[in-house]
C-alpha positions as CSV (number, residue, x, y, z in Angstrom):
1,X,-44.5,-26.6,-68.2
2,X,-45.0,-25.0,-64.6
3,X,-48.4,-23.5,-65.9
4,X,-49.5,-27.1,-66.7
5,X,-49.2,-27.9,-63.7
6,X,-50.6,-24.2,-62.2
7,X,-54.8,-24.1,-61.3
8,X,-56.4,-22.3,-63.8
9,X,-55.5,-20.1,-66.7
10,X,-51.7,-19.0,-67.5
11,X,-51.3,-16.2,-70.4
12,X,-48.0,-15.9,-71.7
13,X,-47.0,-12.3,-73.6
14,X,-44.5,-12.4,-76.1
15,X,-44.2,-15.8,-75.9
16,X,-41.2,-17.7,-78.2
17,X,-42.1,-18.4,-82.0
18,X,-39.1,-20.8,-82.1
19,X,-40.0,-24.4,-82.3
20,X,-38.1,-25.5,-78.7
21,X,-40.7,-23.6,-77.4
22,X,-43.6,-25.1,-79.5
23,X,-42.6,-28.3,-78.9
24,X,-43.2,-27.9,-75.2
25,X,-46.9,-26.5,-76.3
26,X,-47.3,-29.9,-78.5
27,X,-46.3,-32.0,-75.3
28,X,-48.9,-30.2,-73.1
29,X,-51.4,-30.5,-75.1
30,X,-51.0,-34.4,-75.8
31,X,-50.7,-34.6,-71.4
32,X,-54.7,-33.2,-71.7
33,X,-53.8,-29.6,-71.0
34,X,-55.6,-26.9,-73.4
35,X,-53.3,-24.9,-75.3
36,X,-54.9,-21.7,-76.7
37,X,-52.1,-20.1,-79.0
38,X,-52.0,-16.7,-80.6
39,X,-48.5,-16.3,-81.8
40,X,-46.7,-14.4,-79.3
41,X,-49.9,-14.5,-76.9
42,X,-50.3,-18.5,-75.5
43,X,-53.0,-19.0,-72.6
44,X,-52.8,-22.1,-70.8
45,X,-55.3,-23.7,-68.7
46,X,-53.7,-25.8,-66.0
47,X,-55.0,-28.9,-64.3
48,X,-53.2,-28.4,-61.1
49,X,-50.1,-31.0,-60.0
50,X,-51.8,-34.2,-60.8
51,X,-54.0,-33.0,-63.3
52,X,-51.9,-34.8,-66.2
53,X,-53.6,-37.2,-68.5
54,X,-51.6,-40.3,-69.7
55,X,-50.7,-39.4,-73.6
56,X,-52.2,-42.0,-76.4
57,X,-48.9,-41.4,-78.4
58,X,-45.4,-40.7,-77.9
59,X,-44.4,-37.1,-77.0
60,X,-41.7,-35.1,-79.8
61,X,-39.5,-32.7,-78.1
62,X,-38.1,-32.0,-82.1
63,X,-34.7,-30.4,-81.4
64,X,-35.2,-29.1,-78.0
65,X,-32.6,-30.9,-74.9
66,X,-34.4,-27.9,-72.8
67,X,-37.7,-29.6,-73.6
68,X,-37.0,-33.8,-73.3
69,X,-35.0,-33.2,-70.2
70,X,-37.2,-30.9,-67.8
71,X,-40.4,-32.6,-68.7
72,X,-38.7,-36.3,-68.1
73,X,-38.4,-34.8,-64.2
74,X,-42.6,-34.3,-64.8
75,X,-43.3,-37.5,-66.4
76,X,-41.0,-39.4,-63.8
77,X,-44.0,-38.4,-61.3
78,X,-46.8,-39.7,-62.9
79,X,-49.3,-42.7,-62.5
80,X,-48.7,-43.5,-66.0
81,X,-46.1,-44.7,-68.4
82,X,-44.8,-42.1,-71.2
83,X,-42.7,-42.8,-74.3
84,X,-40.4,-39.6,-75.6
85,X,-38.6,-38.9,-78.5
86,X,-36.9,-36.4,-80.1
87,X,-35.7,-35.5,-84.3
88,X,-31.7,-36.8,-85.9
89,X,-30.1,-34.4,-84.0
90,X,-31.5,-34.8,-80.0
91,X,-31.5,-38.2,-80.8
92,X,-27.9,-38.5,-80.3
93,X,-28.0,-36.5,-77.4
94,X,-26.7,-38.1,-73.2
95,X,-29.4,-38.7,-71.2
96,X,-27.9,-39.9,-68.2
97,X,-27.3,-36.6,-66.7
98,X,-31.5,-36.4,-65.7
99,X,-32.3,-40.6,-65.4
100,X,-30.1,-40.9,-63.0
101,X,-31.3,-38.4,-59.9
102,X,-35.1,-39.7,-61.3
103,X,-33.9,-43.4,-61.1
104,X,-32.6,-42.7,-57.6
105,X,-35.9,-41.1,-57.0
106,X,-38.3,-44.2,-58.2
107,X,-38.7,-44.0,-61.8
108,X,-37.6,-46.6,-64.3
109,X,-36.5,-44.6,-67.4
110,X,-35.5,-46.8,-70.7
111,X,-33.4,-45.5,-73.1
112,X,-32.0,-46.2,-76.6
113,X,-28.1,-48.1,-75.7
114,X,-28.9,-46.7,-72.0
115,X,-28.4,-43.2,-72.5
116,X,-30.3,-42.1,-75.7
117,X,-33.5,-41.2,-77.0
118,X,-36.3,-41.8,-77.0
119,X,-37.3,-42.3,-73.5
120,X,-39.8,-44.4,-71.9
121,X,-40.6,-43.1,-68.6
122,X,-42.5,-45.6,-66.1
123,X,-43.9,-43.0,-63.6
124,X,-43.7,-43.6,-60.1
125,X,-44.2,-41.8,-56.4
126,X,-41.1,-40.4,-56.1
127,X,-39.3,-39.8,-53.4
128,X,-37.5,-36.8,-51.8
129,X,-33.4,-37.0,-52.5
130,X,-30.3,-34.6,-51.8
131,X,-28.8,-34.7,-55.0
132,X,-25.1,-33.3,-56.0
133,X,-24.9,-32.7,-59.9
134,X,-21.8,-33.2,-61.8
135,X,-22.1,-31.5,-64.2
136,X,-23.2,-27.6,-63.8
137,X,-26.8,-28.0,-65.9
138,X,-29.6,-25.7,-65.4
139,X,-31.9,-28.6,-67.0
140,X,-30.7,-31.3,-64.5
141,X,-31.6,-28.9,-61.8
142,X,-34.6,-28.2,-63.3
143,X,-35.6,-31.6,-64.0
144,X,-34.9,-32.9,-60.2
145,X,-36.9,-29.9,-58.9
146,X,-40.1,-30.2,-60.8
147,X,-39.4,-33.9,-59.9
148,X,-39.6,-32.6,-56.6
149,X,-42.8,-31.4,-56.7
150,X,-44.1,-34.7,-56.7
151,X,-42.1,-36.0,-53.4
152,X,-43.4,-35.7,-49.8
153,X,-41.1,-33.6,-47.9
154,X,-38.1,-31.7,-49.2
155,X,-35.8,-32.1,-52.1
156,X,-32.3,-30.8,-52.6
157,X,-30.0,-29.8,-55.2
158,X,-26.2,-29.0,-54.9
159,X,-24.5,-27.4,-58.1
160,X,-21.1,-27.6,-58.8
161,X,-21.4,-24.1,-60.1
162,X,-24.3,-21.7,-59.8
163,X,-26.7,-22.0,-62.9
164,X,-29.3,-19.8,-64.7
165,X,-31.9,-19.6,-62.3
166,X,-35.0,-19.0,-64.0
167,X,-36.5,-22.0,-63.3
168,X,-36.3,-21.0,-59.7
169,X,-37.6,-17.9,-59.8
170,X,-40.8,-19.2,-62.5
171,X,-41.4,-21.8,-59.5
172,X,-41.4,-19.0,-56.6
173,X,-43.9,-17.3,-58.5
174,X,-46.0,-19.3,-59.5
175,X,-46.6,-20.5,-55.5
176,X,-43.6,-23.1,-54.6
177,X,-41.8,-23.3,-51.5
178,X,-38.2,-23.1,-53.0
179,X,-35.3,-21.8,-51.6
180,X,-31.9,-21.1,-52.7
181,X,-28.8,-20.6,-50.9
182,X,-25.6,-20.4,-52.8
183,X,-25.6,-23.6,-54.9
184,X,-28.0,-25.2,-52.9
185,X,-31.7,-25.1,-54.2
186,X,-34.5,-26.6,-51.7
187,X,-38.2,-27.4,-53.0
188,X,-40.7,-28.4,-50.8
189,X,-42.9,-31.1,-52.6
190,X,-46.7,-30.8,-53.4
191,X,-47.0,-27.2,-53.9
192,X,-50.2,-25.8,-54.9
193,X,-49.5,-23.4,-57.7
194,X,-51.4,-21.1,-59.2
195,X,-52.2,-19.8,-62.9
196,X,-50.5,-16.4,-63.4
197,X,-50.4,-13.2,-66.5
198,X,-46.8,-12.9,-67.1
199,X,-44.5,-11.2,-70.0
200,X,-41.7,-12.8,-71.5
201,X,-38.6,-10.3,-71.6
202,X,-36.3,-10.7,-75.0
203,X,-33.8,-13.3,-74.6
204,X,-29.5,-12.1,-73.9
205,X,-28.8,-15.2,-75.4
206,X,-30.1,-14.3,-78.7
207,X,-29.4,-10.4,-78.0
208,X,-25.6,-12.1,-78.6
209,X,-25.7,-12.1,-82.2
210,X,-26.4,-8.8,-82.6
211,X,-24.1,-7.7,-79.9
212,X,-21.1,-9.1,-81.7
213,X,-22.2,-8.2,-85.2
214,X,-22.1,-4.4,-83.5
215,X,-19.0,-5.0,-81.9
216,X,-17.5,-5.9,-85.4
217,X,-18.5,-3.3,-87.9
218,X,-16.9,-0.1,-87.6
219,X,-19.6,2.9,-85.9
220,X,-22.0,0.8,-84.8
221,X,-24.5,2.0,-82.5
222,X,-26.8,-0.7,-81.6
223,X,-29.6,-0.6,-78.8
224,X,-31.8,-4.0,-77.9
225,X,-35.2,-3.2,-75.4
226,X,-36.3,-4.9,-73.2
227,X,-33.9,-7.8,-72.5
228,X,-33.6,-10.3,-69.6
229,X,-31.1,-9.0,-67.0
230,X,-31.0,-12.2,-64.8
231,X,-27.9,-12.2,-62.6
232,X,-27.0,-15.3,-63.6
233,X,-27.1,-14.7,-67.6
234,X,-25.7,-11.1,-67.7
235,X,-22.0,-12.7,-67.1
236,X,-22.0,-12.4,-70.9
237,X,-22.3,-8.4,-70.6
238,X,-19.1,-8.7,-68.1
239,X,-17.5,-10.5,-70.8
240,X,-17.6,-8.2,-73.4
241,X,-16.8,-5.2,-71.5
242,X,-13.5,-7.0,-70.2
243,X,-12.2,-7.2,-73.8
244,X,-13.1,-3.2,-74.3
245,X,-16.6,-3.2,-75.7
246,X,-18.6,-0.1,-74.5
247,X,-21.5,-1.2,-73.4
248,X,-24.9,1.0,-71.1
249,X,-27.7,-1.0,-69.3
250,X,-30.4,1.5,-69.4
251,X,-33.8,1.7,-67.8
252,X,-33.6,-1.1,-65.6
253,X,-36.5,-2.6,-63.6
254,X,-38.5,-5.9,-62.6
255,X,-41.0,-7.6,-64.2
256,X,-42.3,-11.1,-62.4
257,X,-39.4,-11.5,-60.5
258,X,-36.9,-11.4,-63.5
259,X,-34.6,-7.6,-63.9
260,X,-35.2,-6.4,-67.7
261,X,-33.5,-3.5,-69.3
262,X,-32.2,-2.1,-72.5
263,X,-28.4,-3.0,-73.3
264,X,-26.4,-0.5,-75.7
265,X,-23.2,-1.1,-77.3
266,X,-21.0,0.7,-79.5
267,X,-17.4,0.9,-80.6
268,X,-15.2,-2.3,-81.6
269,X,-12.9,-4.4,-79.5
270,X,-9.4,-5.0,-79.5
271,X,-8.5,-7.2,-76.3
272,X,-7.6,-10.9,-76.6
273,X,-10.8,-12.6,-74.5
274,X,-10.6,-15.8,-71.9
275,X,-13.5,-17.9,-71.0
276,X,-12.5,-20.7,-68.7
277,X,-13.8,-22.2,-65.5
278,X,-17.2,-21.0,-64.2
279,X,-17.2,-18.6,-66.9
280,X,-17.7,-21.3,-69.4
281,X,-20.5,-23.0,-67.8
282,X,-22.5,-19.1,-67.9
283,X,-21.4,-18.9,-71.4
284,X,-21.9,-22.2,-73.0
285,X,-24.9,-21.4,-75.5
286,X,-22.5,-17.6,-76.5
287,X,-19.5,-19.6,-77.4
288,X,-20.2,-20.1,-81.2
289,X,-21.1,-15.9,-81.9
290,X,-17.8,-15.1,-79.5
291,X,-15.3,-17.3,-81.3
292,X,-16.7,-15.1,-84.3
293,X,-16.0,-11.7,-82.6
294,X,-12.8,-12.7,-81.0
295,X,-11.3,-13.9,-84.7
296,X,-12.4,-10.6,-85.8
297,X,-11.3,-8.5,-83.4
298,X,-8.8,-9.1,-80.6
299,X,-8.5,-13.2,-80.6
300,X,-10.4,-15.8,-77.9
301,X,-9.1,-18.8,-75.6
302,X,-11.8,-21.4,-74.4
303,X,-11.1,-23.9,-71.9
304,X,-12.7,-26.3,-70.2
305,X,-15.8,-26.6,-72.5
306,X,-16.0,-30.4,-73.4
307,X,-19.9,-29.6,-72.9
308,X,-19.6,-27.8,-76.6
309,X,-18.8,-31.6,-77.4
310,X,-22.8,-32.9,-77.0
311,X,-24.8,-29.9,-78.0
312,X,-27.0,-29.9,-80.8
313,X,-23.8,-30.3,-82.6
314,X,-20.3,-31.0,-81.6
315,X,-19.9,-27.0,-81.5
316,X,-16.0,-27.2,-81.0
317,X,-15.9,-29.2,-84.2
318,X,-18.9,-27.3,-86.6
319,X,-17.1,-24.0,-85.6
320,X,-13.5,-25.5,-87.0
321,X,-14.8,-26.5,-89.3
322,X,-16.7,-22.9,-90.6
323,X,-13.5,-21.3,-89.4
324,X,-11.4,-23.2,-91.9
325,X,-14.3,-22.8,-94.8
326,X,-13.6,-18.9,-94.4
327,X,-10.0,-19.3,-94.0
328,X,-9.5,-18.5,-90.5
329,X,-6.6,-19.9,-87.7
330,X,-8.1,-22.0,-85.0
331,X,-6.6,-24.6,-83.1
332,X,-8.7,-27.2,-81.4
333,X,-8.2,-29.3,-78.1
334,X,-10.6,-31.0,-76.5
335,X,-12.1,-29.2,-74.6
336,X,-11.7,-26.0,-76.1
337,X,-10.3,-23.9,-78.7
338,X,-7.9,-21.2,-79.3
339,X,-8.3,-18.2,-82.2
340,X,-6.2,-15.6,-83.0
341,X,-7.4,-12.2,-84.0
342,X,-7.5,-9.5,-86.3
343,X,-8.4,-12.3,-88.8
344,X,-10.4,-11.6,-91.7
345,X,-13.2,-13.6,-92.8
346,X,-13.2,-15.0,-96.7
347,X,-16.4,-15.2,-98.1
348,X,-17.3,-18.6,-98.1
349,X,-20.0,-21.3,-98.4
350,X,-20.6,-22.0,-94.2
351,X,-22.7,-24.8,-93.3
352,X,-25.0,-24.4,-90.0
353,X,-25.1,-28.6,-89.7
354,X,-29.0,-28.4,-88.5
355,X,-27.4,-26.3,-85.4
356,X,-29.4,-22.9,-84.7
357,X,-26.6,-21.3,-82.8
358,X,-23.9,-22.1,-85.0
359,X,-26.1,-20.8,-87.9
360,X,-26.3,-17.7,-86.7
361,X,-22.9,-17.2,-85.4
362,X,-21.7,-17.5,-88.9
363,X,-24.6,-14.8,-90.3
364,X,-22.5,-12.9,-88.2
365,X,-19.3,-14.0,-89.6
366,X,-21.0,-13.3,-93.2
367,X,-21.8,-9.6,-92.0
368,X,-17.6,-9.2,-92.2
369,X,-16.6,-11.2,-95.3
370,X,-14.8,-9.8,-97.9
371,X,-17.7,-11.2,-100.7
372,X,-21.4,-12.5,-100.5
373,X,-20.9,-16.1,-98.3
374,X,-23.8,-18.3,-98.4
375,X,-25.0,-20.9,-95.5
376,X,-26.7,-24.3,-95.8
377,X,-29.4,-25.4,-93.6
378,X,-29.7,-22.1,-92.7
379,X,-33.3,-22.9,-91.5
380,X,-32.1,-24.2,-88.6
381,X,-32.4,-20.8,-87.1
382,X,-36.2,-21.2,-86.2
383,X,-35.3,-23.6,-83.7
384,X,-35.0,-20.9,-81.3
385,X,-35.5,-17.6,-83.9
386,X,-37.2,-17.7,-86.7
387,X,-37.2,-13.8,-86.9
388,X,-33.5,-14.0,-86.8
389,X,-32.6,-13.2,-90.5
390,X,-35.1,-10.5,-90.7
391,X,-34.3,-8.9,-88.2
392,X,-30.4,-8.7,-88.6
393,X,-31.4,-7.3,-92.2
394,X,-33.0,-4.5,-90.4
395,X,-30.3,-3.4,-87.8
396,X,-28.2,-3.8,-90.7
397,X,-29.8,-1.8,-93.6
């Protein structure tokens, strides 16, 4: 999105294959901006910040919240109207979390029962706000800083609890006057950015999978290159060396502004795990593949993750409900769940519900079933990894 809105050409190595990702592309190219995609290899020729053109249909962010989200803070700064949409699934996903700092800021935004997809976004010239988010959303901030871009003079964000920063950083980068100081993020509006060559490093959200299926099966040994090590994602590292996993960051360094590094892990855990507070908020996307770990090995509490509630599925409710397909103890609140461990995992026919994370979790939980288990909609996967099933057959052959 930022290279859209660069001067002049943007490569991208090792760019995502998942649709989310793809989606974005489609959007771009529909705004006027040329799109030159290889696979992992995606060049992008950006217009500079008002180089948008005014789309002659509606934009599809498919399955992606990432996607509809941070480019409504985009098209809220435009001299042209924009309609948005989205497949079943986003469709039912809140809104109001991004309308309301761009309302505040001069766009009109008109939603499905005021708070749904699809969007239409009347573009305005936004002003500069100081905005306090409720809830701790790296998308919100996102959104209201590339809003920002389009504002004279300076526009603030306060978080309730620090969030991944990459957006941050990608902004830096690429040429933006942004600042942060603990949870406050600054962006001084009409930057001129610039086209950049950057690598993408592998994702620790996805890295999760496979660092729970090793933390499962007896003398694993498991090493994943090249993975993001941003500060503000690695808390899931912390986690699972506070319920006894063995884990090495090896052959750290820097590569545009983001730390990469090869994580290994090996052993099994046997501590009961808690994820409440902040830690829940740095976790939110882990939840599903931990809840599998923890009933396999030494248990898991979650607290104060209502958040799970409005994903791509209700993730509380999808992971019950898997759980009880296999024949494993949970008990469900609101906002969380508690599992008890050393549970073993019945083979069982698990359903993903169109969810990408909770299909994967539960390829996991297949990895430790006592027979072959089978999951529907299994396809959902290429949302964010469609090289997911292959490569878990390979670290697991």
């Amino acid at each position: 999105m930022i290279a859209g809105l660069a001067e002049g050409k943007t490569t991208i190595h090792g760019y995502s294959t998942g649709e989310d990702c793809h989606s974005t592309l489609g959007i771009l190219k529909r705004l006027g901006i040329e799109v030159d995609d290889q696979g992992s290899e995606v060049s992008i020729m950006g217009k500079g910040l008002n180089g948008l053109s005014a789309p002659g249909e509606a934009l599809d962010a498919g399955n992606s919240g990432s996607t509809i989200r941070m480019m409504s803070g985009i098209l809220a700064g435009q001299s042209f109207t924009s309609h948005i949409h989205g497949d079943e699934s986003l469709s039912k996903r809140p809104m109001q979390r991004v309308m309301t700092p761009l309302a505040e800021m001069g766009a009109t935004i008109i939603a499905t029962d005021g708070k749904y997809p699809p969007l239409e976004i009347r573009g305005a010239a936004l002003k500069a706000i100081d905005y306090a988010t409720p809830v701790a959303s790296a998308q919100v901030k996102t959104c209201v800083l590339f809003a920002g871009m389009f504002c004279d003079g300076e526009t603030i964000v306060r978080e309730p609890i620090k969030t991944r920063d990459h957006s941050e950083l990608a902004l830096r980068m690429f040429g933006a006057d942004v600042k942060s100081v603990g949870n406050v993020i600054t962006i001084q509006g009409r930057p001129k950015l610039l086209g950049k060559d950057l690598t993408v490093p592998g994702d620790l959200s996805s890295s999760a999978f496979f660092l729970s299926a090793a933390l499962m099966i007896p003398d694993s040994n498991l090493v994943i290159a090249g993975v993001g090590l941003n500060p503000t994602r690695t808390a899931l590292l912390d986690y699972l060396a506070s319920i006894g996993a063995e884990i090495k960051v090896l052959n750290v360094g820097e590569q545009h502004g983001e730390l990469v590094g090869d994580i290994m892990v090996r052993g099994s855990v046997k501590k009961a795990g808690l994820i409440s507070g902040a830690l829940t908020a740095q976790l939110i996307d882990e939840i599903p593949t931990l809840a599998v770990l923890g009933a396999a090995t030494g248990g898991l509490d979650v607290r104060d993750a209502s958040e799970l509630r409005i994903k791509e599925t209700d993730r509380i409710a999808t992971v019950a409900e898997n759980f009880k397909r296999a024949g494993v103890e949970i008990e469900v609140r609101e906002d969380g769940f508690t599992v008890p461990g050393n549970q073993k995992f019945h083979a069982a026919q698990f359903d993903s519900f169109g969810d990408h994370r909770i299909a994967m979790a539960f390829a996991v939980a297949g990895l430790v079933a006592d027979g072959p288990s089978e999951i529907l909609r299994a396809e959902a996967a290429s949302v964010s990894f469609p090289e997911f099933y292959s490569t878990l057959r390979k670290i697991t052959s």
